[in-house]
N, C-alpha and C positions, 0 to 999 in steps of 0.2 A: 696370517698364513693359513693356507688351506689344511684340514684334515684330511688326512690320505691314512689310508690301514689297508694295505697292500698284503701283511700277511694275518691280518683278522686279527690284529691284541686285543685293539680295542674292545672293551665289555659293553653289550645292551646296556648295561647299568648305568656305564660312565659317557656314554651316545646321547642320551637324552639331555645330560648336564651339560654338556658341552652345547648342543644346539639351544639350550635355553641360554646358555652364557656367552652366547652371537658368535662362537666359532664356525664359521664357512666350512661348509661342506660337513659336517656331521653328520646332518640330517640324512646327508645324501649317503653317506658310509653307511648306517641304519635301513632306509631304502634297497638300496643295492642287494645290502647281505639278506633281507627277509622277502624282497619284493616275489622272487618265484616262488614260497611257500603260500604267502597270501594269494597268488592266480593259483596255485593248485588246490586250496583250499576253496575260495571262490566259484571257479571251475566245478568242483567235486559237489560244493553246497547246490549249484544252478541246475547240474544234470539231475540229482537227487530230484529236486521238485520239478522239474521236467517231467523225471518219469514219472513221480505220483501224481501229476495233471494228467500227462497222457493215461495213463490207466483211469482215471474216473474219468474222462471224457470220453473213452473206448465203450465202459459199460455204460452210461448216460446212454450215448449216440446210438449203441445196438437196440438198445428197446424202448426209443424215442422217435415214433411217428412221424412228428412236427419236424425234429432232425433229418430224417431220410425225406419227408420233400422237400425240406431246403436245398437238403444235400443233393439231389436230383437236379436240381434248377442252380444252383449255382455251378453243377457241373457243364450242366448246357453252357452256361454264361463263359465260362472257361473257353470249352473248345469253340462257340462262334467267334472267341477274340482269336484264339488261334491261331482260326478259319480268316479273320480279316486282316490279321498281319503278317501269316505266310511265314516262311522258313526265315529265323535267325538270321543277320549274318556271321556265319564265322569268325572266332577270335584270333586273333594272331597268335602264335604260340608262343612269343616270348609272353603275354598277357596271359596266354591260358595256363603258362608254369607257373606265372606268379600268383593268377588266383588258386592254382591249385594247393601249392605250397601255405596259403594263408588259411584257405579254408582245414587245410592238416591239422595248422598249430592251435586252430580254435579247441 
């Protein structure tokens, strides 16, 4: 029979004994209750070093020669694709709610 903890008895302790002694759905009970602390943890670990990349790539790139004529010529290269592929087509807006909606919960 399946493990179900609908009002959370079940202990972290006794989760893992159960999934190692083949009861179904355990694991899953375990998952479920910890899995949004682990995306916010996650999450919070990825932006952190996000920002301390962006920051020493900001000071790097300000008094980095060789970076600003890249950065020059790769902007050219930008806007001539632009230039060759002309305006979007608009998204539908059932699609533009849903990527909106997705790009939120990142």
């Amino acid at each position: 029979m399946p493990v179900e903890d609908p009002e959370g008895v079940l202990t972290d302790e006794e989760l893992p004994r159960r999934t190692a002694a083949g009861e179904r759905g355990a694991s899953d009970v375990l998952v479920t209750r910890h899995q949004p602390a682990v995306f916010r943890f996650a999450r919070a670990a990825t932006e952190s070093r996000l920002h301390r990349a962006r920051l020493r790539l900001a000071g790097h790139v300000s008094g980095c020669d060789v970076c600003e004529r890249f950065g020059r010529r790769f902007a050219g290269v930008i806007r001539d694709l632009r230039e060759s592929l002309g305006e979007p087509e608009p998204l539908e807006e059932t699609v533009a709610v849903r990527l909106r909606a997705r790009i939120a919960g990142l």
